[in-house]
Backbone as a printed PyTorch tensor [residue, N CA C, xyz], in Angstrom:
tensor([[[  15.3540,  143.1150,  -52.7420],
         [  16.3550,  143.3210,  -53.7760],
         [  15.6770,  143.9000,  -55.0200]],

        [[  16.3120,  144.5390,  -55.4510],
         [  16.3180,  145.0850,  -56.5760],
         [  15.8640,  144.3760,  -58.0930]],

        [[  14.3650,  144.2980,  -58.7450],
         [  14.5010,  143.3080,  -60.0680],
         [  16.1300,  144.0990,  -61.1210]],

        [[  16.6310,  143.2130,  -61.6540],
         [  17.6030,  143.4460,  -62.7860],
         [  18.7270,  144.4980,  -62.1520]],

        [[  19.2870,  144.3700,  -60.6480],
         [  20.1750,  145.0800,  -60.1000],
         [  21.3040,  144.5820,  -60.6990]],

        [[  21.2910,  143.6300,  -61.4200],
         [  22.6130,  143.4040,  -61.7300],
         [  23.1490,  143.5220,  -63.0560]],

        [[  22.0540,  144.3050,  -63.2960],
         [  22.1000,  145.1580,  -65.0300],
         [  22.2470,  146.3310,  -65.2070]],

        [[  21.7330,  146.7970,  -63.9040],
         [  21.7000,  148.7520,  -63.6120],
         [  22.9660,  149.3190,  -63.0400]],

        [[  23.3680,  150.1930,  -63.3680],
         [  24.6620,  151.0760,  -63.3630],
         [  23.8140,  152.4770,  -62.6680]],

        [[  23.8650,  152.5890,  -61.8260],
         [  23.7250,  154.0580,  -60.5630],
         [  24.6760,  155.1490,  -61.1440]],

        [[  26.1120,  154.6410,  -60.9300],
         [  27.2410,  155.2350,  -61.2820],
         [  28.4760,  155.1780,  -62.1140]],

        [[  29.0080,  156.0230,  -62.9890],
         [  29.7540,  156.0450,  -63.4860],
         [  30.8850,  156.8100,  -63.4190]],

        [[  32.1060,  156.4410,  -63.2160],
         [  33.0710,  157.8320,  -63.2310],
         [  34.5090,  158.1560,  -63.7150]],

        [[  35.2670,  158.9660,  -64.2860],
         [  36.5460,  158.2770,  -64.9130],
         [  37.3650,  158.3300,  -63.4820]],

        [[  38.5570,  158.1520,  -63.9590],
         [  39.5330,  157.1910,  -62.9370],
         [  41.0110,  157.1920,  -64.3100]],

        [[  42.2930,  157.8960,  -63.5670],
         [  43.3760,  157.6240,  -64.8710],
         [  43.1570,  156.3910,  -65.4520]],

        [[  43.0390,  155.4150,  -64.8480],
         [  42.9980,  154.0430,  -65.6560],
         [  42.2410,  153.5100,  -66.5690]],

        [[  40.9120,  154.4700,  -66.5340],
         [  39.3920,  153.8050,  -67.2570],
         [  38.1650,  154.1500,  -67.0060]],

        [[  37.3440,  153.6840,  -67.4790],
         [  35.7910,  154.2350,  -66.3420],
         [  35.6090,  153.3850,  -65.2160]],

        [[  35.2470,  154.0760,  -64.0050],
         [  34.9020,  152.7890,  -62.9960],
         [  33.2600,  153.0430,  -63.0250]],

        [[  32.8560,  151.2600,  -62.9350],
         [  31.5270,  151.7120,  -63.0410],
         [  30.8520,  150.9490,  -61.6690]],

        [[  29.7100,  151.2050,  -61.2100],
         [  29.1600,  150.6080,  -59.8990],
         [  27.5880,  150.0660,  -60.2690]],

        [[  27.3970,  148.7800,  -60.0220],
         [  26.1780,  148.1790,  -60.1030],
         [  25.1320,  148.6640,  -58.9110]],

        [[  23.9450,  148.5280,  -59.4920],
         [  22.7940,  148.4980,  -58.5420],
         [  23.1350,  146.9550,  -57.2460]],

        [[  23.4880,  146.2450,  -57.5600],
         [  23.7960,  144.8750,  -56.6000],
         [  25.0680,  145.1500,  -55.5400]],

        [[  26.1740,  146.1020,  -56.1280],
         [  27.1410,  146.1800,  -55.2880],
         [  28.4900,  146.0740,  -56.0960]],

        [[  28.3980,  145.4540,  -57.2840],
         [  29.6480,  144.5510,  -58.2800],
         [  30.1380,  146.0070,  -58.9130]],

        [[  31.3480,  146.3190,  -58.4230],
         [  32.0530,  147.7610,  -59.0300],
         [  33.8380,  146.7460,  -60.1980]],

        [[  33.7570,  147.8210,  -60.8190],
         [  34.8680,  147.7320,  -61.6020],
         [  35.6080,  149.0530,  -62.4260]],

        [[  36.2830,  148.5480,  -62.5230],
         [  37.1170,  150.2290,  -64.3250],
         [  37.3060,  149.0190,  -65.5580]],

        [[  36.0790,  149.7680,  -66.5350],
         [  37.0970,  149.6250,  -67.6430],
         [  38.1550,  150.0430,  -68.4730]],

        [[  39.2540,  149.5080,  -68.2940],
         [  40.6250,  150.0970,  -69.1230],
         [  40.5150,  150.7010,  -70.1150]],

        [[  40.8580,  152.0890,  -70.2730],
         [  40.7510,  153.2070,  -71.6840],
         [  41.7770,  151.8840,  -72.6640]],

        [[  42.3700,  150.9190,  -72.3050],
         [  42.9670,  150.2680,  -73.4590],
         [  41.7140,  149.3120,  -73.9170]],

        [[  40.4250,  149.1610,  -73.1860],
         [  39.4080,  148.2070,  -73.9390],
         [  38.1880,  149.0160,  -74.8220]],

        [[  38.5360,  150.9050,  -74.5600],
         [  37.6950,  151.6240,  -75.3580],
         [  38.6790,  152.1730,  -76.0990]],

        [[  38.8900,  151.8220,  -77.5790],
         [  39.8970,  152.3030,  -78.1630],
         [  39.4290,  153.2700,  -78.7960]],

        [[  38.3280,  153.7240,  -79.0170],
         [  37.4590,  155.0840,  -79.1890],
         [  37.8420,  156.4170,  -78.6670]],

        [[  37.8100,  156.1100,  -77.5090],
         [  38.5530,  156.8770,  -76.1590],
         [  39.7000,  156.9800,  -76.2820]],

        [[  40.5190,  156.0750,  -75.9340],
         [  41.8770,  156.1410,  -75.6770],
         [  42.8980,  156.5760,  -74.8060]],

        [[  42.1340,  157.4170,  -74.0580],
         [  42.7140,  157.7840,  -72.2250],
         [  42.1000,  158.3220,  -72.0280]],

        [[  42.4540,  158.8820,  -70.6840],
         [  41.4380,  160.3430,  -69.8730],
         [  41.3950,  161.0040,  -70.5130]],

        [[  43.1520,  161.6130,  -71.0570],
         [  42.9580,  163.3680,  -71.4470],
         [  41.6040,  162.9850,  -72.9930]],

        [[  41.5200,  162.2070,  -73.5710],
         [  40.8740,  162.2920,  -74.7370],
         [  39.3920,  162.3490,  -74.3630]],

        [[  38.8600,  162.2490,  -73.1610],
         [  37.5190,  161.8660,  -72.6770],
         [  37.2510,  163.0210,  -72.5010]],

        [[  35.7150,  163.4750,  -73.0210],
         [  35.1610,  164.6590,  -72.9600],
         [  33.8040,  165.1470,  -72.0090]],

        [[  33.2580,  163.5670,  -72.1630],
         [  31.6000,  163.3840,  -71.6120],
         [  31.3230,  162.2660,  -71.2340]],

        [[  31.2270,  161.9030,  -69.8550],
         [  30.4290,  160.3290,  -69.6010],
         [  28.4550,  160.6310,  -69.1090]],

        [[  28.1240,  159.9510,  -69.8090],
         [  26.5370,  160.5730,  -69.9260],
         [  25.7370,  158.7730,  -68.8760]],

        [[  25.3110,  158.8240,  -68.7750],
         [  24.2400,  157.7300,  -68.0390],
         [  22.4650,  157.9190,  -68.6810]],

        [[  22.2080,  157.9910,  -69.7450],
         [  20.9380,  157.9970,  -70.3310],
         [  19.9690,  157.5830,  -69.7560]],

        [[  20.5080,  156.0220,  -68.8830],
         [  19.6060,  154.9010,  -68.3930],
         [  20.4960,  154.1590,  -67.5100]],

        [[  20.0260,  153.2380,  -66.9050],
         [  20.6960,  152.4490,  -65.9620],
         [  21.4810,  151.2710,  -66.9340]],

        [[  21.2490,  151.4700,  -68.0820],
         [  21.6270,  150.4660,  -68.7440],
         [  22.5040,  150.4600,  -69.8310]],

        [[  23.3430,  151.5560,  -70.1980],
         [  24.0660,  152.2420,  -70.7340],
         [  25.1350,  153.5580,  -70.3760]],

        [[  26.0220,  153.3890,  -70.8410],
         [  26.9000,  154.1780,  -70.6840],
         [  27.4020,  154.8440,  -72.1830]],

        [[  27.3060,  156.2650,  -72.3630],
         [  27.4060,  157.2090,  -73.6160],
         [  28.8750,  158.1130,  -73.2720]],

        [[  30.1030,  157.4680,  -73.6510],
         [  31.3580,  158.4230,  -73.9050],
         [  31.6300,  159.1150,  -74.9020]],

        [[  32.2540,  160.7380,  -74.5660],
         [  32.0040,  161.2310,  -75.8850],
         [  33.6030,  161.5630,  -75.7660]],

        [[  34.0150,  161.3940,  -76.9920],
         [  35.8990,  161.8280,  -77.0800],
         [  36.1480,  163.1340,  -77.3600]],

        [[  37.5200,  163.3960,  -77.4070],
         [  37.6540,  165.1040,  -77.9790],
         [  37.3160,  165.0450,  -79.2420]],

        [[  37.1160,  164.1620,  -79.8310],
         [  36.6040,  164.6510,  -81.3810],
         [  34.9100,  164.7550,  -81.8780]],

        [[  34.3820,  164.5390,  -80.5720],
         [  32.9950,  164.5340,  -80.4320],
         [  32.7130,  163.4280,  -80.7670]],

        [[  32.9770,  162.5370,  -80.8340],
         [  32.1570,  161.1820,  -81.1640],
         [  31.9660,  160.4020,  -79.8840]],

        [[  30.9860,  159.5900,  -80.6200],
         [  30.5020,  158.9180,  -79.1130],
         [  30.4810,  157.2210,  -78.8270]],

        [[  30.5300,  156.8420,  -77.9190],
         [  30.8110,  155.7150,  -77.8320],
         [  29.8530,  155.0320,  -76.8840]],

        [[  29.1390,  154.0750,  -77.3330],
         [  27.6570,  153.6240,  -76.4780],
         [  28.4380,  152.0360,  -75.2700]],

        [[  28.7820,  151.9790,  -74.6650],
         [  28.9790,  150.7260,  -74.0800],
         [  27.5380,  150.2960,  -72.8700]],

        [[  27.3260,  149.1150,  -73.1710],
         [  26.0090,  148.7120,  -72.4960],
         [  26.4680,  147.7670,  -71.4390]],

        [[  25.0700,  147.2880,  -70.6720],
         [  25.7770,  147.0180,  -69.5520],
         [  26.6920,  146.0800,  -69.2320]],

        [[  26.3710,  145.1050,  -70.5240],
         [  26.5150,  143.9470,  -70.5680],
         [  27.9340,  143.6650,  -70.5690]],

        [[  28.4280,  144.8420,  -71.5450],
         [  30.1830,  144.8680,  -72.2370],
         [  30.5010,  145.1210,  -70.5010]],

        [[  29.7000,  146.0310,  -69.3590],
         [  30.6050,  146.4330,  -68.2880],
         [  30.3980,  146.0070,  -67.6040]],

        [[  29.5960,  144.7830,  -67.5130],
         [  29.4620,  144.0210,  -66.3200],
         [  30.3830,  142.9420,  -66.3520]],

        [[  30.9380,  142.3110,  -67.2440],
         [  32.3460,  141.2550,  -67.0940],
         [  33.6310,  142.1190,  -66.2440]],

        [[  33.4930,  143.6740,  -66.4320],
         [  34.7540,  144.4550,  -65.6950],
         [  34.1980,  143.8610,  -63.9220]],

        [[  33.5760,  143.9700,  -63.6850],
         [  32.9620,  143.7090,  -62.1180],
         [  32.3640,  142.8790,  -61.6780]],

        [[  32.7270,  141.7490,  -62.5450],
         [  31.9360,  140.3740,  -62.0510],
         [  33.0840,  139.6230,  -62.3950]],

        [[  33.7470,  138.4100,  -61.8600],
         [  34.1990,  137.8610,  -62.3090],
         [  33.8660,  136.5760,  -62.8350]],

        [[  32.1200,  136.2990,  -62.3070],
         [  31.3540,  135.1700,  -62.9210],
         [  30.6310,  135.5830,  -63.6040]],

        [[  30.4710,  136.5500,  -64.4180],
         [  29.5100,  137.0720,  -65.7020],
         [  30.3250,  136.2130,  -66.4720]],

        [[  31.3590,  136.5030,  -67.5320],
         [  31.9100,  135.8490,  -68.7800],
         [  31.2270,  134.8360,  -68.9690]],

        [[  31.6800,  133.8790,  -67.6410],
         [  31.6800,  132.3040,  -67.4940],
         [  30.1960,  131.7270,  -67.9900]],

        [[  29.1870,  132.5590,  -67.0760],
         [  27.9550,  131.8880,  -67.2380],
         [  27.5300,  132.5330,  -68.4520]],

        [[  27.6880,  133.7060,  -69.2230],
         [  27.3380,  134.1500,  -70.3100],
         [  27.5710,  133.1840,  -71.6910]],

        [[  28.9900,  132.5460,  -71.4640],
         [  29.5090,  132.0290,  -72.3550],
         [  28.7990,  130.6750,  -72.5910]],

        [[  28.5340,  130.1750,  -70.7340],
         [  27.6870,  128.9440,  -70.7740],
         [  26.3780,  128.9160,  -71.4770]],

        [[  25.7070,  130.1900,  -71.0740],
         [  24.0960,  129.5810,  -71.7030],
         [  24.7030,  130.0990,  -73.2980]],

        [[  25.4120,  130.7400,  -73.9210],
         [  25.3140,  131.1640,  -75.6530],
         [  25.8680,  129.0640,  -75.7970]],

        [[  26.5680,  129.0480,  -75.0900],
         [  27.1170,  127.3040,  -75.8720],
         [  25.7750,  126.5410,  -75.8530]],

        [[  24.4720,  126.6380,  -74.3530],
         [  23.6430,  125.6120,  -74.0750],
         [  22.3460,  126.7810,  -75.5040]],

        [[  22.3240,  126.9750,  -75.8560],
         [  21.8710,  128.0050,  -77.1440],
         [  22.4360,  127.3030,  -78.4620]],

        [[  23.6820,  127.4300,  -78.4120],
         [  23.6690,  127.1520,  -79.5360],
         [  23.4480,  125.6940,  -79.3510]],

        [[  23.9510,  124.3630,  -78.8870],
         [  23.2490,  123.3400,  -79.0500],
         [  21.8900,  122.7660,  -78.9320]],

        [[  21.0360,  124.0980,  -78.0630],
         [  19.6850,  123.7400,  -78.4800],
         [  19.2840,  123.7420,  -79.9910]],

        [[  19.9340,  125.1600,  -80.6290],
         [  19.6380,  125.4120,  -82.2850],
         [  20.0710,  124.1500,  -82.7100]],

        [[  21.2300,  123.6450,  -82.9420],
         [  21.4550,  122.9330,  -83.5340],
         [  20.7890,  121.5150,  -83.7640]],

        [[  20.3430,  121.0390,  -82.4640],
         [  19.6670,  119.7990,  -82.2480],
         [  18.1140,  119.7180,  -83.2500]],

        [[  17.3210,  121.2390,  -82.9750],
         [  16.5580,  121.4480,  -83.7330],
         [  16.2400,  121.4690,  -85.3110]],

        [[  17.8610,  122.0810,  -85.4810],
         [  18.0230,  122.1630,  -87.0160],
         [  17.8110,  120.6320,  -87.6560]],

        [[  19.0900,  119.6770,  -86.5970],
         [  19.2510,  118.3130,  -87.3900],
         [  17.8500,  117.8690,  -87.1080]],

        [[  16.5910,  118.1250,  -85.9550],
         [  15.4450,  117.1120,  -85.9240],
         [  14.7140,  117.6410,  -87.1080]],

        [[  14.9330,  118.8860,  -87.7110],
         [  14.2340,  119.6340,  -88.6800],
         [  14.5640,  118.7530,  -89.9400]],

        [[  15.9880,  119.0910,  -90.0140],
         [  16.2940,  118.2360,  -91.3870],
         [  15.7670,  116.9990,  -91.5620]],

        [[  16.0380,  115.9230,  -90.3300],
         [  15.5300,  114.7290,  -90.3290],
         [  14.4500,  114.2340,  -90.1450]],

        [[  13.3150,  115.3520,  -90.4030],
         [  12.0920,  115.1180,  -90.4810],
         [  11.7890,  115.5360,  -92.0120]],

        [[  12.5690,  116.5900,  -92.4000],
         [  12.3980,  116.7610,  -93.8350],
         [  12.8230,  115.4490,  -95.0960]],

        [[  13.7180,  114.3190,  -94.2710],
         [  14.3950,  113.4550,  -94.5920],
         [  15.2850,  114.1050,  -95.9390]],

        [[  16.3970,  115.0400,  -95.3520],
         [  17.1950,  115.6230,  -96.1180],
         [  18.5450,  115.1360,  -95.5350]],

        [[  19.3560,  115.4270,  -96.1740],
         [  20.8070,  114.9190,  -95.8700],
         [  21.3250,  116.4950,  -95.4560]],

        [[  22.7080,  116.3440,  -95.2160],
         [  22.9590,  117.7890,  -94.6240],
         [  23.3960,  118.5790,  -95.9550]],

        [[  24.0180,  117.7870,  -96.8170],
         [  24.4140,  117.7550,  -98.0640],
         [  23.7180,  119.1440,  -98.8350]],

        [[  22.0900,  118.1940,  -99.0280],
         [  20.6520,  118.8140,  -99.4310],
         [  20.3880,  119.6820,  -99.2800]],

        [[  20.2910,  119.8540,  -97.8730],
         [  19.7590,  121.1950,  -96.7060],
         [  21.1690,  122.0530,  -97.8100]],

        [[  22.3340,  121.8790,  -96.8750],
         [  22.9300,  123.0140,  -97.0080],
         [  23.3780,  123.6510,  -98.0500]],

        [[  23.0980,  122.4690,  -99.6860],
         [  22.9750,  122.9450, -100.5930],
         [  21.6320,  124.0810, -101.0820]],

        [[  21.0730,  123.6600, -100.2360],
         [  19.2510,  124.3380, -100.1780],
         [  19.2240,  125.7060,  -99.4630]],

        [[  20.3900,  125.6660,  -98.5260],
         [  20.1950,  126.8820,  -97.9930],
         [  21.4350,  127.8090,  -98.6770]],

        [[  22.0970,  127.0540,  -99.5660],
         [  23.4540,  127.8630,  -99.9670],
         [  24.4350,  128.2320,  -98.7350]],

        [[  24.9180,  127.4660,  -98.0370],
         [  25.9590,  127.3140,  -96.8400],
         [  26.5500,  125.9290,  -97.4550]],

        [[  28.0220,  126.4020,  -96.6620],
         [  28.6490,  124.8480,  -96.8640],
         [  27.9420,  123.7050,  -96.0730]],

        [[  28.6360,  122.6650,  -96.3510],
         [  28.1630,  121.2930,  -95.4570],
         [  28.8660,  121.8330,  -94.0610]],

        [[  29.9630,  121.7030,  -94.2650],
         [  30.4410,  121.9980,  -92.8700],
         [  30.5980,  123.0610,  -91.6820]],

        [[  30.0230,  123.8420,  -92.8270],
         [  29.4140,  125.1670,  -91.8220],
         [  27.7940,  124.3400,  -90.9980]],

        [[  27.2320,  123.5970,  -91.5830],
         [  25.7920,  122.7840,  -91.4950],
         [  26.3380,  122.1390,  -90.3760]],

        [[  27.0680,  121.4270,  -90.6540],
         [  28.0640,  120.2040,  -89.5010],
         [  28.2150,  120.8050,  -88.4270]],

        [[  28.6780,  122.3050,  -88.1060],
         [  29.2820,  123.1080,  -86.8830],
         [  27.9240,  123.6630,  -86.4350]],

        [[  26.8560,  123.4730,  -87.0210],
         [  25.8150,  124.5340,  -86.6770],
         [  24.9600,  123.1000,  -85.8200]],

        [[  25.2950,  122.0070,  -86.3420],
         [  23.9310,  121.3530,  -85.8220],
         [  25.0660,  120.7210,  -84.6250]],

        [[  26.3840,  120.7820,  -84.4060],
         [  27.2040,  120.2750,  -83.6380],
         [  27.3040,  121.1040,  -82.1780]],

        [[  26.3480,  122.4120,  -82.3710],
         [  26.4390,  123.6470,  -81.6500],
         [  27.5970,  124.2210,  -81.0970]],

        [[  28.7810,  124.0200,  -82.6440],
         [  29.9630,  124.5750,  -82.7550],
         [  29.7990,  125.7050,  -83.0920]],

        [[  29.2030,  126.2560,  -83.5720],
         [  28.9310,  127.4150,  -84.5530],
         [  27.7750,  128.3540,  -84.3080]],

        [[  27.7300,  129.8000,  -83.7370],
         [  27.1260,  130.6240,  -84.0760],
         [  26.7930,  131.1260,  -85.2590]],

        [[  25.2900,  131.0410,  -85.7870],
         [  25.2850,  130.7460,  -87.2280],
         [  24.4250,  132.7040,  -87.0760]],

        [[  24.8620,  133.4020,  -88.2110],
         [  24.1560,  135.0320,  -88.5340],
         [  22.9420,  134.3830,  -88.6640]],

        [[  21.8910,  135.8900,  -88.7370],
         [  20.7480,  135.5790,  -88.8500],
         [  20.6940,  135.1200,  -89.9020]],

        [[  21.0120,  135.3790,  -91.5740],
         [  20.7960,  135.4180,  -92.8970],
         [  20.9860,  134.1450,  -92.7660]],

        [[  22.2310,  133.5640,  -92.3560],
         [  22.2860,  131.7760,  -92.4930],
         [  20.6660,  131.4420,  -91.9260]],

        [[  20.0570,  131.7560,  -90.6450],
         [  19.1300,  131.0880,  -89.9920],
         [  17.7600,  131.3480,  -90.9530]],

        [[  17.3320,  132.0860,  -91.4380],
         [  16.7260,  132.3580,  -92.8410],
         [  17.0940,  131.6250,  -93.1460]],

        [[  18.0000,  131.4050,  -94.0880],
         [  18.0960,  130.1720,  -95.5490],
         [  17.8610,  128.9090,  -95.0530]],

        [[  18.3210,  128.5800,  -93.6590],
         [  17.8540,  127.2410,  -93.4080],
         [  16.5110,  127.0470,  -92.8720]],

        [[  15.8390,  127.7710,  -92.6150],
         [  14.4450,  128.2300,  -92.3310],
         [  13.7700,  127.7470,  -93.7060]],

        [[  13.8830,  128.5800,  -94.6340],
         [  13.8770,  128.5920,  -95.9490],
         [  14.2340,  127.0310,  -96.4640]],

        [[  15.0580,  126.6450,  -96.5870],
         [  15.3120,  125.5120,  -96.8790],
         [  14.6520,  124.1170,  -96.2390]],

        [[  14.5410,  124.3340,  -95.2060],
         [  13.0950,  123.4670,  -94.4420],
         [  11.7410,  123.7740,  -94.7520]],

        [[  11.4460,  124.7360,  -95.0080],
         [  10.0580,  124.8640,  -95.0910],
         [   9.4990,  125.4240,  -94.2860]],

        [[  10.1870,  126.2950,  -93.0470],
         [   9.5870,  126.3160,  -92.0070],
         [   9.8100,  127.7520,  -91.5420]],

        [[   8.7280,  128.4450,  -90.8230],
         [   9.1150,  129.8240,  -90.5800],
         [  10.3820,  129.6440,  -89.6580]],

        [[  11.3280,  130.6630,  -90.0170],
         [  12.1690,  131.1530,  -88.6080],
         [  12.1480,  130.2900,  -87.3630]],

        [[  11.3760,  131.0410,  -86.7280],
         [  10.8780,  130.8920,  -85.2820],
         [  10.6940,  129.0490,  -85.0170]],

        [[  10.6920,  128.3510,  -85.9340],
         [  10.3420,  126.2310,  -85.6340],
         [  12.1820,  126.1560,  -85.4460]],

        [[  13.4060,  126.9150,  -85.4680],
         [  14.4520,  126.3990,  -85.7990],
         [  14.5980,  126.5330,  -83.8710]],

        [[  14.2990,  127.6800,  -83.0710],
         [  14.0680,  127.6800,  -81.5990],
         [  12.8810,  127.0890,  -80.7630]],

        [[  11.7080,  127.0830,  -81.0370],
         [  10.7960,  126.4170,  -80.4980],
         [  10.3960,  124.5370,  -80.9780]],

        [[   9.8810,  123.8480,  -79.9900],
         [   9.7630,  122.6800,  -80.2280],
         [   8.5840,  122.5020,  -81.3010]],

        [[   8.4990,  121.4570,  -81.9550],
         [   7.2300,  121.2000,  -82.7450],
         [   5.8960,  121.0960,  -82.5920]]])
């Protein structure tokens, strides 16, 4: 088998309905010109380009271009991509979070502290260490910042 066949795109092609696209593994699909609103149908489609196995480059009648990667086109042809994608970003974010609160509670800060320290609300703090919350990078800085600690201690263990 193929390493990362299930990331690589061989083929691409339009279809009235959308692009259909075909994996290196076998997993084919179309995505609906209603999920590239860039596009907007066939007649508006000018250029489907394949750069790499890992991208797809549409260009419209107005010349602009539209990058979809594999990732956006592999939920069209999998119907267990979403699922497990969605699973590890949730088992992600409650790793961050667990880290954040062992961070704080080694700093012996309240969330209060911290998130006054990092300039975030409390309860944005609350959703982040609850691994409710996908927190931007700039938040992950300030609380970085606000611990004392480079970046990189808020994902790795101590």
């Amino acid at each position: 088998m193929v390493a990362h066949a299930d990331r690589m795109m061989p083929r691409v092609q339009p279809r009235e309905e959308g692009i259909e696209v075909v994996f290196v593994d076998g997993c084919a699909g179309v995505i609906p010109f209603q999920d590239i609103p860039e596009v907007g149908g066939l007649p508006e489609l000018r250029h489907i380009e394949l750069p790499n196995a890992y991208e797809i480059v549409l260009t419209n009648a107005q010349g602009e271009t539209v990058e979809l990667g594999w990732d956006f086109a592999r939920h069209y042809c999998d119907a267990s991509y979403r699922p497990r994608v969605e699973a590890a970003a949730a088992a992600g974010r409650q790793h961050l979070g667990r880290r954040v609160r062992e961070l704080r509670e080694a700093a012996n800060l309240s969330q209060e502290a911290l998130a006054a320290n990092a300039g975030i609300g409390r309860a944005t703090l609350a959703r982040i260490e609850k691994g409710q919350h996908s927190a931007r990078y700039d938040t992950l800085v300030a609380l970085a910042g606000a611990l004392g600690v480079p970046a990189t201690r808020l994902f790795a263990p101590f």
